[in-house]
N, C-alpha and C positions, 0 to 999 in steps of 0.2 A: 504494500500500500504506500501512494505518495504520500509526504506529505507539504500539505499547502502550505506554502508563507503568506503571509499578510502584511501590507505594509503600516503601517501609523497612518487613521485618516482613511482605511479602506471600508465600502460597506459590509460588513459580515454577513456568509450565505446562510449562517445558521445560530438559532441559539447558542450561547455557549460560552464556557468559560477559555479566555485567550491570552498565552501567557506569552510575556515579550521573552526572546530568544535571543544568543548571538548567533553569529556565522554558522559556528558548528553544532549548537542546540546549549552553547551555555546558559545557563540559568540566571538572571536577574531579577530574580525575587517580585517580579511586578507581574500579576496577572491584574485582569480584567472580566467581567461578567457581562455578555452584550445579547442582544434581542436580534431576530435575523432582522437583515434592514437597519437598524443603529451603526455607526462609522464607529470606528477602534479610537484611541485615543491619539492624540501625537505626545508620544512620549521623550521626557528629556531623560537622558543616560548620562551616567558621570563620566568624564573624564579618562578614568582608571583603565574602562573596559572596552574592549576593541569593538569597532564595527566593521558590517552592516549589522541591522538589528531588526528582525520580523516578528510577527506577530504567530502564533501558532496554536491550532483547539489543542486543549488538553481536557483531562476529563476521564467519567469514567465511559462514556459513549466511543471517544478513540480506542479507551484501554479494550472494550469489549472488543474494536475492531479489530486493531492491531491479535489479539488473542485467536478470536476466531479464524 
């Protein structure tokens, strides 16, 4: 399974909780909860941590997927 990136500012296809990402799926502690059709946030990132930086569902609806 792909998986989609989303940029900051993107409308969401689906409900769902979307957690911002580095490049390689680092973790930034910043997720998001959005309604399909609500835009992602434009989020600021410190300094420290490298970019590009996408947006990504997480959840247990991927985990199911990912699983199955």
């Amino acid at each position: 399974m792909a998986i989609v990136r989303h940029e900051a500012g993107d409308v969401v296809p689906a409900d769902g909780t979307y957690a911002l990402v580095g490049h390689f799926g680092e973790a930034t502690n910043f997720a998001v909860w959005c309604q399909k059709g609500e835009r992602l946030p434009l989020a600021i990132v410190s300094e420290d941590l490298e970019s590009p930086f996408w947006f990504v569902q997480v959840g247990e609806e991927s985990s199911v997927r990912l699983v199955a």
